[in-house]
C-alpha positions as CSV (number, residue, x, y, z in Angstrom):
1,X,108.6,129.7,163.4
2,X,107.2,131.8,160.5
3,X,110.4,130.4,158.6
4,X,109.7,127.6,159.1
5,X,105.6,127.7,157.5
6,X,107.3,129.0,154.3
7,X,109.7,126.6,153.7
8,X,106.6,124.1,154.8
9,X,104.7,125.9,152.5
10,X,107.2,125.9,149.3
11,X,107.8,122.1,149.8
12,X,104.0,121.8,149.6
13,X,103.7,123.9,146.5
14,X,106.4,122.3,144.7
15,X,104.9,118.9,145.7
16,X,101.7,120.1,144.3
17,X,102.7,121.5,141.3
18,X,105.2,118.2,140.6
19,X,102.4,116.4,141.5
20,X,99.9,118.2,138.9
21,X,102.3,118.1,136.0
22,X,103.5,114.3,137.0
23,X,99.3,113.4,136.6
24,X,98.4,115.6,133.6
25,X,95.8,114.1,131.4
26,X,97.0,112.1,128.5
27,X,95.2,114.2,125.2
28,X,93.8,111.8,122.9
29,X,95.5,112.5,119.9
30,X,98.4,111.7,121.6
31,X,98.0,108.0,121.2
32,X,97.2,108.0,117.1
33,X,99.7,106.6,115.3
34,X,102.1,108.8,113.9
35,X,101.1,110.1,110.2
36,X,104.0,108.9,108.1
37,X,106.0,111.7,106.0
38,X,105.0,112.9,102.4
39,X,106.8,110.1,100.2
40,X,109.0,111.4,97.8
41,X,107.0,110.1,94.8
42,X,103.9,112.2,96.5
43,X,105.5,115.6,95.6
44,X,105.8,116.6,92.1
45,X,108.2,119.5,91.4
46,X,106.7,121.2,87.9
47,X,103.7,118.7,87.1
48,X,103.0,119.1,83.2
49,X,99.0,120.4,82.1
50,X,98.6,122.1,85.7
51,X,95.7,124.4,85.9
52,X,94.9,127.3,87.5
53,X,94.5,128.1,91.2
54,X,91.3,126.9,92.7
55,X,89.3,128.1,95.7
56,X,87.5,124.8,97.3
57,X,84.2,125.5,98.6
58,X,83.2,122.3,99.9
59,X,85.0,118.6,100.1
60,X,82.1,115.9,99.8
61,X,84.0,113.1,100.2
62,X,87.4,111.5,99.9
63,X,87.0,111.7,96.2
64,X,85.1,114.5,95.7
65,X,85.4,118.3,96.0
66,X,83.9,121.5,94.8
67,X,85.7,125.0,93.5
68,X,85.1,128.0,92.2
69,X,85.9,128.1,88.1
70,X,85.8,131.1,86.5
71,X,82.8,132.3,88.5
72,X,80.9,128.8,88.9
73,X,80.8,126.0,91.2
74,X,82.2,122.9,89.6
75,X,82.3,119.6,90.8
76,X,85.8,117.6,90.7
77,X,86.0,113.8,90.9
78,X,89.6,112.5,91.7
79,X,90.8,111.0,89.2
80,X,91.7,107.3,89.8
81,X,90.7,106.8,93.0
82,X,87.6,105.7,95.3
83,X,87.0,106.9,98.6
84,X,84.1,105.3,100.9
85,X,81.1,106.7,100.2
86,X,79.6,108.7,103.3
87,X,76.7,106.3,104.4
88,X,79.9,103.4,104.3
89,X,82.5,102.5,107.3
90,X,85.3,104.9,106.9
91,X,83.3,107.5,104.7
92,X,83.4,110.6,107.4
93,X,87.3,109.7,107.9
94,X,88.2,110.1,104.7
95,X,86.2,112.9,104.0
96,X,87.5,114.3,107.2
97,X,91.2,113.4,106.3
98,X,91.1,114.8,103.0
99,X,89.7,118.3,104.6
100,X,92.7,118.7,106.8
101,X,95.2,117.7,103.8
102,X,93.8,120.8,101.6
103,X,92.5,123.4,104.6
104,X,92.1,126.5,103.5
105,X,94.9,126.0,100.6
106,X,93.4,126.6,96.8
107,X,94.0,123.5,94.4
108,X,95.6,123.5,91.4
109,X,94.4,120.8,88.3
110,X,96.0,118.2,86.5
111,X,94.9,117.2,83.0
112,X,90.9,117.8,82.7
113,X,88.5,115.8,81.7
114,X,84.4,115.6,81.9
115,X,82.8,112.1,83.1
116,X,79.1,111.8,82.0
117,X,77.7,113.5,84.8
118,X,79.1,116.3,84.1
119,X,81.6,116.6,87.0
120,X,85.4,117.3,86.2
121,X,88.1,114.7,86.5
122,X,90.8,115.3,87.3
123,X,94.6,115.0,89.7
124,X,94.3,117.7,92.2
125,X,97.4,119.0,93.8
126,X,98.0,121.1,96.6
127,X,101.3,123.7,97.0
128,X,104.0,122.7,99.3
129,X,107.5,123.8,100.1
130,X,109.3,121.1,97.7
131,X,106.4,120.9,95.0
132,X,103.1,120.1,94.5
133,X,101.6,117.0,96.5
134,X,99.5,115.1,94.3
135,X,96.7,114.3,96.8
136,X,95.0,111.5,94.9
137,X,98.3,109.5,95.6
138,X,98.3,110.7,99.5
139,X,95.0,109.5,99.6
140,X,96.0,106.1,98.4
141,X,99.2,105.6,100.4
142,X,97.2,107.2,104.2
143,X,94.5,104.9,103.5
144,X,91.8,106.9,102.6
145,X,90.8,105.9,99.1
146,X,91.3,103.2,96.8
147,X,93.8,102.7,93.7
148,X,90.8,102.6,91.6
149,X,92.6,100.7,88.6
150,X,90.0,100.7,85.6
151,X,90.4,104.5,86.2
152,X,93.6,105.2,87.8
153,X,95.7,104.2,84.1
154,X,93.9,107.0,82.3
155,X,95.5,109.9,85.0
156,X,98.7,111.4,83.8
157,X,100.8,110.1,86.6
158,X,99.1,106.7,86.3
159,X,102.5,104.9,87.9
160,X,102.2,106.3,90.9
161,X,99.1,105.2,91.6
162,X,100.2,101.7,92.0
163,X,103.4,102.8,93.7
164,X,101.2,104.4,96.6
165,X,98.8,101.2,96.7
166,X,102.0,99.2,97.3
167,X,102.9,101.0,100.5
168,X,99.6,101.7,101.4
169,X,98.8,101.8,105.1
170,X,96.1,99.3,106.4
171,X,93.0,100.9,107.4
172,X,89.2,100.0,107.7
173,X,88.8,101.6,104.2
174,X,91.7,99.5,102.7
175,X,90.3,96.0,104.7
176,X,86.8,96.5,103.9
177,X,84.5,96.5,100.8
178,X,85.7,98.6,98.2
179,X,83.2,101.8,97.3
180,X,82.5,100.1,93.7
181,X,80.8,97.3,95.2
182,X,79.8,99.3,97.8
183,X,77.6,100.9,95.5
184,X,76.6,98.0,93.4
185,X,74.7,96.8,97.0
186,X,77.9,94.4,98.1
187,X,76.6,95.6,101.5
């Protein structure tokens, strides 16, 4: 008899457990579309004019980040791209997107430039295995900002910029107002 209740009792718990692992929650992030790969043309091997290894202390937006330079806070503006701005659809997304692309990983700098409020423009890159991604590009090609053209022929790797918009994945951002006339009150 007490043979019996066990095997009973290990039929039950196997059921149970089956049973438990056969109905496990779905996680959410489980049904986002997987990100694509880093595209070739993202990753540059020894980008010319790179400068310096930057701490980030705080991404704004899709577009724009602040480091530490030499002992100050300076603002960087991407150069030749637009990224919603945070009160627009898809502003915290971006943002948010282009916070888990650098994470806790310093920036290194392109060419440098000053725009006339001051901020610095320029490509920011971050380190990988194979090079250094050129995140304005990423941005473009995920969906997250905007080949911002009257702007995006002045960076150094201005081709790529339009190579990245061609394969750019649809988003809100990409289907929606762009952040220029966003901010001229296109609203």
């Amino acid at each position: 008899m007490k043979s019996a209740k066990v095997k009973i009792g290990i039929i039950l718990g196997t059921l149970l457990v089956g049973w438990g692992v056969y109905f496990q929650p779905t996680p959410i992030d489980s049904h986002r579309e997987e990100e694509p790969a880093v595209h070739k043309t993202d990753v540059i091997v020894n980008p010319e004019n790179l400068h310096g290894s930057y701490t980030v202390l705080r991404i704004y937006d899709g577009d724009t980040l602040t480091v530490n330079m030499n002992g100050q806070d300076e603002s960087i503006r991407f150069c030749g791209i637009d990224a919603p701005e945070m009160d627009q659809p898809g502003g915290e997304e971006s943002r948010d997107y282009l916070r888990a692309l650098i994470g806790s990983n310093p920036v290194y700098l392109g060419s440098i430039k000053r725009d006339r409020w001051g901020r610095i423009v320029s490509e920011v890159f971050v380190k990988t295995d194979t090079g250094f991604l050129l995140t304005n590009t990423y941005m473009i090609r995920q969906g997250y900002a905007l080949n911002w053209e009257r702007y995006s022929r002045n960076c150094q790797h201005a081709s790529l910029y339009q190579v990245a918009e061609g394969e750019q994945r649809q988003t809100e951002i990409t289907q929606g107002i762009p952040p220029w006339e966003w901010r001229r009150g296109a609203r």
